[in-house]
C-alpha positions as CSV (number, residue, x, y, z in Angstrom):
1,X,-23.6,-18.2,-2.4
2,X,-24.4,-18.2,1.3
3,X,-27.4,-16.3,2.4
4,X,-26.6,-13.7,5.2
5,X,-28.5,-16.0,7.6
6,X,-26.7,-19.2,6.5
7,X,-23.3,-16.7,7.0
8,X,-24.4,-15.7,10.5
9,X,-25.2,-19.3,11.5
10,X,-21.7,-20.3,10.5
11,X,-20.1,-17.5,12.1
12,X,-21.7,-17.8,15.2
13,X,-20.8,-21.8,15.0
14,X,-17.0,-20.8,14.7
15,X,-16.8,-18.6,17.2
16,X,-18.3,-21.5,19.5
17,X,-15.7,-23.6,18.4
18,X,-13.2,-21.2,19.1
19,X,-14.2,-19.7,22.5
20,X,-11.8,-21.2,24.4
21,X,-8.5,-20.2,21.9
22,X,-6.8,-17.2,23.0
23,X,-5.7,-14.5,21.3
24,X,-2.5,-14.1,19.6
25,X,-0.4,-11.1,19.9
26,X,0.0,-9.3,15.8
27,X,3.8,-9.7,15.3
28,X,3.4,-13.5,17.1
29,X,0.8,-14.4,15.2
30,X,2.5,-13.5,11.8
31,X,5.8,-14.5,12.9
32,X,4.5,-18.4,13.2
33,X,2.8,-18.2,9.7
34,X,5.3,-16.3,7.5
35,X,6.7,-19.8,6.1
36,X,3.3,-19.6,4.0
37,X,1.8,-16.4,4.5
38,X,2.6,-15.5,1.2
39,X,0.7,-19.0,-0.4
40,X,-2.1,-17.9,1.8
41,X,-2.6,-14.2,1.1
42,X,-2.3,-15.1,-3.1
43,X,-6.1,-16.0,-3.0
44,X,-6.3,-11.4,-3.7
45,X,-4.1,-11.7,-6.7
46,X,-6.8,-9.2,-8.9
47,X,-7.0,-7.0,-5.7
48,X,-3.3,-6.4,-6.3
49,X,-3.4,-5.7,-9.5
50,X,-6.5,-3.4,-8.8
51,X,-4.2,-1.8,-6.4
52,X,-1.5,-1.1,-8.8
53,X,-4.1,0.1,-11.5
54,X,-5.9,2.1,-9.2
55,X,-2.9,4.6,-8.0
56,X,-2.4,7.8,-9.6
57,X,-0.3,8.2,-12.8
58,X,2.0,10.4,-11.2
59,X,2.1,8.9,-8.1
60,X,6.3,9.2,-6.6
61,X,6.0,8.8,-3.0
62,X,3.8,5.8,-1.4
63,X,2.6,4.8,2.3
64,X,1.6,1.3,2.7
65,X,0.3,0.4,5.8
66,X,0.8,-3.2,7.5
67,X,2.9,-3.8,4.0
68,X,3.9,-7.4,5.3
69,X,5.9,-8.9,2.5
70,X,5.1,-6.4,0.3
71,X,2.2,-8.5,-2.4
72,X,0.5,-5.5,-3.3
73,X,3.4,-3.9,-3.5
74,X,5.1,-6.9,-6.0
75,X,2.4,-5.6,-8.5
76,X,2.8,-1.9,-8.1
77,X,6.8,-1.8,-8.7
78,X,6.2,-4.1,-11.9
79,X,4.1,-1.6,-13.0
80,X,6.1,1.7,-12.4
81,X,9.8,0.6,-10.5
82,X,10.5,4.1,-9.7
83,X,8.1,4.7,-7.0
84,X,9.7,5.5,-3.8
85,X,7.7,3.3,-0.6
86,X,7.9,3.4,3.1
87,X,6.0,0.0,4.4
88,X,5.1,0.2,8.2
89,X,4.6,-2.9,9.6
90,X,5.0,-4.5,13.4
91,X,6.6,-7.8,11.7
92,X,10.3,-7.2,11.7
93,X,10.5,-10.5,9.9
94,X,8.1,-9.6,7.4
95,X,9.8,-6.3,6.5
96,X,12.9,-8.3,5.7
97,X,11.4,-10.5,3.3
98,X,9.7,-7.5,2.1
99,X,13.7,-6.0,1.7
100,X,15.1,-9.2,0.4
101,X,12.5,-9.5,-2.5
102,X,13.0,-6.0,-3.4
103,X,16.3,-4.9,-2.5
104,X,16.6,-2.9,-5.8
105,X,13.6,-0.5,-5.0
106,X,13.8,2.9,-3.4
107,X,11.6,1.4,-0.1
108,X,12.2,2.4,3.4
109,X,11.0,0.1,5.9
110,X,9.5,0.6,9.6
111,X,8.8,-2.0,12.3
112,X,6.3,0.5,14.4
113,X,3.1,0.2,14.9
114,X,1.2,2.7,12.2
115,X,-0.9,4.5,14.9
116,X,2.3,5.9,16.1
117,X,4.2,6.6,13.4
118,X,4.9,10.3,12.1
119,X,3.1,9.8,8.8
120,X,3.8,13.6,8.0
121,X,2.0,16.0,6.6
122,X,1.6,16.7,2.7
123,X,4.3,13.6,1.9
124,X,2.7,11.4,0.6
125,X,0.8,10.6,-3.5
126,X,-0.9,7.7,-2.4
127,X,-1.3,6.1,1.0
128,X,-2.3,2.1,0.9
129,X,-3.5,-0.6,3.1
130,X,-4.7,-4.2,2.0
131,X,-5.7,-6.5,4.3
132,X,-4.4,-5.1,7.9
133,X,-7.1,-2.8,9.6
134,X,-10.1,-5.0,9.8
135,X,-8.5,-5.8,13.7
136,X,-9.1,-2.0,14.8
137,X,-12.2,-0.7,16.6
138,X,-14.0,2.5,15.3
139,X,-12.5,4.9,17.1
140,X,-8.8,3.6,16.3
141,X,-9.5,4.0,13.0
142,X,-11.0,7.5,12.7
143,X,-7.3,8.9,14.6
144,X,-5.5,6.4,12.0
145,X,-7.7,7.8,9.4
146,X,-7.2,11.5,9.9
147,X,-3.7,11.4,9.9
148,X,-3.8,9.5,6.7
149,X,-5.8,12.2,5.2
150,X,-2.9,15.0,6.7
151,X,-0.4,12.9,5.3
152,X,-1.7,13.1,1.9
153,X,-0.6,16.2,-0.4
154,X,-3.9,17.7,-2.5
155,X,-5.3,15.1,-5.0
156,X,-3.3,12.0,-3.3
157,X,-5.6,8.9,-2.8
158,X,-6.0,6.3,-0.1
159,X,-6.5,2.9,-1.9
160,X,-8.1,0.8,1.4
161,X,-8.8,-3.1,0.7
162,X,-10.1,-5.4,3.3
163,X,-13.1,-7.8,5.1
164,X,-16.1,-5.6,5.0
165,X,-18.9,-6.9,7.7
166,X,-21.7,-8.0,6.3
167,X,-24.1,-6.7,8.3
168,X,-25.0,-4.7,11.6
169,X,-24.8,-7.9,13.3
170,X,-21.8,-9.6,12.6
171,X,-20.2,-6.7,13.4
172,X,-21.3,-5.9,16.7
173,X,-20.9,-9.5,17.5
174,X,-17.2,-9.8,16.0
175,X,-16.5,-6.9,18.2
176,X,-17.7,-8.0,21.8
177,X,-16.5,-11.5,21.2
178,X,-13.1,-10.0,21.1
179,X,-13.6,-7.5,23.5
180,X,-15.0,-10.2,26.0
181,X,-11.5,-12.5,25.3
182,X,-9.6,-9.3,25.4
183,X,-11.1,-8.6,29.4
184,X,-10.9,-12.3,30.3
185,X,-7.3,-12.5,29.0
186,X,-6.4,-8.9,30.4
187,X,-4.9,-7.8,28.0
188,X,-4.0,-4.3,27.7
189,X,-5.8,-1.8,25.0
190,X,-2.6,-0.6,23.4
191,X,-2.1,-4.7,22.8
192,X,-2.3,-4.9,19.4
193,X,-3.9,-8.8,18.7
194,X,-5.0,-10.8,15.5
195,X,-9.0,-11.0,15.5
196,X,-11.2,-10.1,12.8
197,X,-14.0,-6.6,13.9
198,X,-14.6,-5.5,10.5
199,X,-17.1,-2.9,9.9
200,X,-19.6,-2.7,7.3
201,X,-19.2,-0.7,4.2
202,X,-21.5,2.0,5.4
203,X,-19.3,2.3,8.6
204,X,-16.1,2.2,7.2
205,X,-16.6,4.8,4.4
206,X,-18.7,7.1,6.7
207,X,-15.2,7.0,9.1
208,X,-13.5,7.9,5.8
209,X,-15.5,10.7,4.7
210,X,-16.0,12.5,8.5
211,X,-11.6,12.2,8.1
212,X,-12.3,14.3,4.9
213,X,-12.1,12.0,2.2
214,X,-14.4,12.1,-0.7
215,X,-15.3,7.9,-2.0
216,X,-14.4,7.8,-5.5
217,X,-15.1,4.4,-6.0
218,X,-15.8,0.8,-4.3
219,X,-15.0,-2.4,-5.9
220,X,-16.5,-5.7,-4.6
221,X,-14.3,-8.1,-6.4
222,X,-15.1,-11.9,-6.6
223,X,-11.5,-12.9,-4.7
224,X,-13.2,-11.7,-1.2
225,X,-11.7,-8.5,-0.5
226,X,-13.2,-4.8,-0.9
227,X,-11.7,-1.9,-2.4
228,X,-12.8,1.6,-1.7
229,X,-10.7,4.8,-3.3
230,X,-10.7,7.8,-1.6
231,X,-9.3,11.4,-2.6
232,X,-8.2,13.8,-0.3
């Protein structure tokens, strides 16, 4: 395993590489790759399953958040098919794969972006995300993340998975590299693009909690990805 230094050099050697690639608009960017997205997202397969393990018992009603084709939700229905979904997701062309693969599910579909969307308020069991908010600065995510909590009825859980910085450095750098290609390229802050600024676990779950939630539980699993579950 990479020391944090060896994982900074390599970082900062990529985004060398890269400096001179622009950004990609969200729905463009998964629009070119959805011939194999699916191949390339399988490397989480035990995040699914921790997703569908991890939701409540008597969880009905489900958000998930930038759903995509729907893999966390492949492993969810095979474990209780009754649960009713509505997957948000910018990628029209995902959601109808997402529709095709699961046309016999109670699942509601919406090509909005999620920081628009009416989530509701006391609808939803369990709200999910895997994968999809790692591109969102702080700010963006405390407003997503309080009207996730809203959204939740007593009890329900928020099941997040996704890159976790590793440090105080990378993130900060992650996030004026892209702000830096955002100003050169002009484009505008409501332009939604595909570039990793995660935030470290103590930022992300400190966002959670100030929205209200209380961290039942993080899992650091060995296929990459993080998984925190938190409890309104």
């Amino acid at each position: 395993m990479k020391s944090t230094a060896e994982y900074l050099q390599d970082l900062k050697k990529w985004l060398a590489d890269t400096a001179d690639t622009p950004l990609e608009e969200m729905a463009d960017f998964f629009i070119r790759r959805l011939h194999d997205y699916e191949e390339h997202m399988s490397v989480w397969e035990q995040s699914y399953q921790i997703f569908a393990e991890s939701l409540p018992a008597d969880c009905r009603k489900l958000l998930d958040l930038g759903c995509g084709t729907g893999l966390e939700l492949d492993r969810i229905w095979r474990k209780d098919p009754q649960i009713e979904v509505t997957g948000v997701d910018l990628c029209r062309d995902m959601l109808d794969k997402l529709q095709e693969k699961h046309s016999d599910k109670k699942l509601v579909t919406v090509c909005e972006d999620y920081f628009q969307f009416d989530f509701g308020r006391d609808a939803w069991d369990a709200v999910i995300s895997f994968e999809s908010l790692h591109h969102f600065l702080p700010e963006q995510k405390e407003m997503l993340y309080q009207k996730v909590y809203h959204s939740l009825r007593d009890g329900g859980v928020f099941l997040l998975g996704d890159y976790i910085a590793c440090c105080d450095e990378e993130e900060e750098l992650l996030r004026d590299v892209c702000l830096k290609k955002r100003q050169e390229q002009g484009i505008a802050a409501d332009c939604f693009v595909h570039f990793d600024i995660p935030l470290t676990l103590e930022h992300e779950t400190g966002i959670m909690k100030k929205s209200g939630f209380h961290i039942e539980k993080v899992l650091d699993n060995p296929d990459g990805a993080t998984i925190m579950i938190a409890r309104k």
